[in-house]
N, C-alpha and C positions, 0 to 999 in steps of 0.2 A: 236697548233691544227688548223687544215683546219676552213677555216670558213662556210667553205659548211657544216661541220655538224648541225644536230637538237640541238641546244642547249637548253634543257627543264629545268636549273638551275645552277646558277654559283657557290653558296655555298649552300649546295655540288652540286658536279661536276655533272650532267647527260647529256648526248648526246646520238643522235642516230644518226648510221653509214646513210652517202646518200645512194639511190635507187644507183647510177653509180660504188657507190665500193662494190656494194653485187654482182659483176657480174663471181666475180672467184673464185674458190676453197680456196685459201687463202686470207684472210682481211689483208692488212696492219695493222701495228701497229698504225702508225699516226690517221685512221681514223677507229678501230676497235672503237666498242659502249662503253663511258662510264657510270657506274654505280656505283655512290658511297651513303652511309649514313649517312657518318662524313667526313671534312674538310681532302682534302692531305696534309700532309706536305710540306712546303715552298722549303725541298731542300732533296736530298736524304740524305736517314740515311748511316755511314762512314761503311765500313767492316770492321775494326779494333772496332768499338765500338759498330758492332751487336751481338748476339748471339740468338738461338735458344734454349729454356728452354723446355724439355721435363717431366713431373712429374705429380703426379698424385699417382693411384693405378700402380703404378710402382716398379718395385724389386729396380734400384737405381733412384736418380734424375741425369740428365744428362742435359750439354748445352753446345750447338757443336757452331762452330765457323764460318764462310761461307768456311773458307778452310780446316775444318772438311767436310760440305758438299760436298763441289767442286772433295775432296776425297775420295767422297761415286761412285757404279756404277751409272753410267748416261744412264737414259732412253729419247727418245724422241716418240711424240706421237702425233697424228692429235685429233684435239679435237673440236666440235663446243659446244660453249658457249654462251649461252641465259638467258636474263634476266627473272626471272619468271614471269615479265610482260607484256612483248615485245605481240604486238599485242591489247592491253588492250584500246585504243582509236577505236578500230574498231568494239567493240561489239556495237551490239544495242543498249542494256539497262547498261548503263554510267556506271565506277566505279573509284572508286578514286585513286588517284598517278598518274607517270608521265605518258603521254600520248605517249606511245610509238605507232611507227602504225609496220615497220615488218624491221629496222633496230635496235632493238637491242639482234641483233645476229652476230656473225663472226665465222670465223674458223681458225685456227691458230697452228702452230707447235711447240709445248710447248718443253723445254728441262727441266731435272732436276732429281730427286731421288725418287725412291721409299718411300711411306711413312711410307711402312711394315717396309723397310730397316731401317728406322730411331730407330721405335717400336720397335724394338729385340732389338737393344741396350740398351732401357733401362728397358726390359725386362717388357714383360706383366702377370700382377696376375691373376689368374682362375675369379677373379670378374668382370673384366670388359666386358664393352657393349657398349660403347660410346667414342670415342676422341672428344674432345672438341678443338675450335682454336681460339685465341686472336690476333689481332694486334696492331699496333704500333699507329693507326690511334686514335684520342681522338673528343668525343661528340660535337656538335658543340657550344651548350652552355653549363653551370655551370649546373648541376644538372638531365643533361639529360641523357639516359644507354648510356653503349658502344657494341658496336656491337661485337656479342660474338656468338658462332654460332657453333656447335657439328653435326656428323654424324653416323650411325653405325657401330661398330668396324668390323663386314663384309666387309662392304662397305670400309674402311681404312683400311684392309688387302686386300684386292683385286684388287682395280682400281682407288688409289689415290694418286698421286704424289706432291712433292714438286717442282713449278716450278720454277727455277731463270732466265729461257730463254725461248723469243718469238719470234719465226719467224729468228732464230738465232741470234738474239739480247739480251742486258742483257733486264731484264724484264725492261720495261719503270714502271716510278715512279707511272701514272694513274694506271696501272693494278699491282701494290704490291711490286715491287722492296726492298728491292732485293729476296721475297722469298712469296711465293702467294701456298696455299692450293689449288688442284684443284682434285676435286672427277668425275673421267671423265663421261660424258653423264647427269652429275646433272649440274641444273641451278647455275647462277652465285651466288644465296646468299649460296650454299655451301661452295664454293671457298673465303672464307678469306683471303685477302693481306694483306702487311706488317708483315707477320706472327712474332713474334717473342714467344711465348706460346704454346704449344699443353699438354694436360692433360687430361690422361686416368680414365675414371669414368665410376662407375657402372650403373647412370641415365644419359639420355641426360639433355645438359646445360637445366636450366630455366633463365626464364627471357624475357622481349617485344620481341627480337629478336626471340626468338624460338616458344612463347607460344599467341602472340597477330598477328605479321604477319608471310607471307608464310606458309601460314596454309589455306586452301579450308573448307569456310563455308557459311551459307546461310544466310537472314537475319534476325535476333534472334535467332540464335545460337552464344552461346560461342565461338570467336573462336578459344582458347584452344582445344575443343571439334574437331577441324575439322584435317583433315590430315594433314601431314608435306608435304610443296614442295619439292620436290626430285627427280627426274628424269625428262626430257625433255621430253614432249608428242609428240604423231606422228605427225608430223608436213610438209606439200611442202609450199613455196610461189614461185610466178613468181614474177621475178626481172626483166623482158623482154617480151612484152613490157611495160610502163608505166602505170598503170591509167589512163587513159581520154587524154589518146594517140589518132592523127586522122593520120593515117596508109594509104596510097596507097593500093588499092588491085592488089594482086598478091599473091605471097610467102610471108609470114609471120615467122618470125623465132621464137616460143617461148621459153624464157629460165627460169630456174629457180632452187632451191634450195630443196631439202627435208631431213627432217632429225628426229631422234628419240629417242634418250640418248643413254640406252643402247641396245638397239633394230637395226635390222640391216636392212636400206630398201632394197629390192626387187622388188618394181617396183611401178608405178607413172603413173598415168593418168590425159589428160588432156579433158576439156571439154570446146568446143567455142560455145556450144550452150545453157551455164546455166542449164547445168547439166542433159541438154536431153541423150545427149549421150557422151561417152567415148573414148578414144584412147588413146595406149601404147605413152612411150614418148622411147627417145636414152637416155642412161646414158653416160658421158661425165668426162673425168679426174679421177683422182684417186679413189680408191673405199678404205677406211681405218674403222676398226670400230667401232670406235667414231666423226668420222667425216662425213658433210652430204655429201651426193652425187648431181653433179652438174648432168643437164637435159637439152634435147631440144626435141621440135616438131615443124615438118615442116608443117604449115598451106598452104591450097592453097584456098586461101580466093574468094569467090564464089556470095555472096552479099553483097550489099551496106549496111551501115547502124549500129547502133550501135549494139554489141555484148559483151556478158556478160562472160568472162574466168576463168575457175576456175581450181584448180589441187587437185589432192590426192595421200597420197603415202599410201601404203600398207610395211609392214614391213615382217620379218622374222616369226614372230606369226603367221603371219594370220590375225590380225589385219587391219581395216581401216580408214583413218583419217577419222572424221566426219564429215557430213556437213554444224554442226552449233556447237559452242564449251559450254562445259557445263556454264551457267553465275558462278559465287560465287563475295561474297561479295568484295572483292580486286581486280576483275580481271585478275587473273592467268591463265598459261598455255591454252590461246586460240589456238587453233589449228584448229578452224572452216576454211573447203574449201570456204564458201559463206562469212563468215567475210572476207576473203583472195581473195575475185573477184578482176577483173581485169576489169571495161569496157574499150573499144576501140570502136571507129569510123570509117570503113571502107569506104574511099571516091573511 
């Protein structure tokens, strides 16, 4: 691993990607964001001694092989993937875990199988409502849960793949190797690596994992009681220029990122004056949709002095990002434009 990344913990692993590799449409693999719960394994697991156990409220149990998989059809698919926290050191009013500021997120060209595809084969019963996923990965002490983690059977019939490939690569060991749950446009605590379990049930899993975090509550509420994290909110940051950048004036190029889950943006404004006023931005690279859409705007910077930048995207709804993100007791899904300023100095 680069040592330029934010290292916010060794066991377990958490990093966030630098400001210099949010700059393109695709994240390397090297320096995409890590996020983990429990402890990687020391060495990848052998394909001869993985398998894939699907079971459950299933007509049979079944457990496929990686070259059972390999010999299912293969989808590929643009995908930006976000921590449900990413952003969460930038609110105001403080909340606990890692202190991400707006690297961890990437986007990446996942390969692999449908999940549906998987599901018929071992045939699904009229009762279910949930697939649940386990990995390989174990608690970091004696007595702690294991990270265990379900979505709904919607959602795993329509736009949830099995991925064993990134960026055309086998999936690196960090992000699940060799086979990584990925519910596209949903945050990364959907997405369980090291898959080796999925299990069709009538309720979603219980348990810390599902019923204690990634869950939006406030403080003195249960938070059981609050929603499930699950989709990526409307979301732009600028990756260009820097924070507490001091800029020559002239031209100014600004660049930057927006993106939605499963929402599809439409357009992106930027504001150098703290939000007095607005202006369209250029969309820039591919347009895919599950993945975000890159941006620029050509500043012609006019006075000296510090300035305040901000961006917003609007999506396919009609939706528009906010300009300050709801607080909850964990810090999730920030999407505030003003948490997300940019000041600059123009000399």
């Amino acid at each position: 691993m680069k040592k330029t990344m934010h290292i916010m913990s060794e066991a377990p692993l958490n990093a966030e990607t630098p400001l210099d590799n949010l700059q393109s449409w695709i994240t390397s693999n090297e320096v995409f964001f890590k996020r983990n719960q429990e402890m990687i394994m020391a060495s990848p697991v052998a394909f001869e001694s993985w398998s894939l156990s699907i079971q459950g409220r299933v007509k049979k149990v079944i457990e496929l092989s990686f070259s059972d998989i390999l010999s299912m059809t293969k989808v590929e698919v643009a995908n930006t993937l976000e921590c449900s926290g990413n952003g969460r050191s930038l609110l105001r009013d403080k909340a606990p875990g890692n202190p991400w500021t707006i690297g961890g997120v990437g986007n990446a060209i996942w390969g692999g199988v449908r999940l549906s595809d998987v599901l018929v084969r071992a045939g699904i019963t009229p009762e279910v409502r949930h697939v649940g996923f386990e990995g390989l990965d174990n608690p970091l002490t004696t007595g702690t849960v294991k990270f265990i983690r379900s979505i709904p059977l919607e959602k795993a019939m329509d736009s949830t793949i099995l991925a064993y490939e990134m960026n055309g690569e086998p999936l690196p060991l960090e992000h699940g190797f060799p086979l990584r749950a990925l519910a596209l446009g949903w945050t990364g605590a959907n997405c369980v690596k090291w898959l080796s379990k999925i299990s069709l049930l009538e309720d979603p899993v219980s348990g810390y994992f599902m019923d204690n975090v990634y869950r939006i509550f406030q403080k003195g509420e249960e938070p059981g009681s609050g929603k499930v994290v699950t989709t990526i909110p409307l979301k732009s940051i600028i990756t260009s220029p820097a924070n507490g950048a001091i800029l020559t004036g002239g031209l100014v190029v600004i660049r930057g990122a927006a993106y939605g889950g499963e929402a599809d943006i439409t357009n992106v404004e930027v504001s150098v004056d703290d939000g007095l006023t607005w202006h369209a931005v250029e969309f820039i690279g591919p347009h895919e949709r599950y993945a975000w859409r890159r941006w620029e705007y050509s500043w012609k910077t006019a006075e000296t002095g510090m300035h305040t930048l901000l961006s917003r995207a609007i999506d396919d709804r009609g939706q528009i990002q906010p300009m300050s993100a709801s607080w909850n007791v964990l810090g999730y899904g920030n999407n505030g434009s003003r948490e997300h300023a940019v000041i600059v100095t123009i000399q």
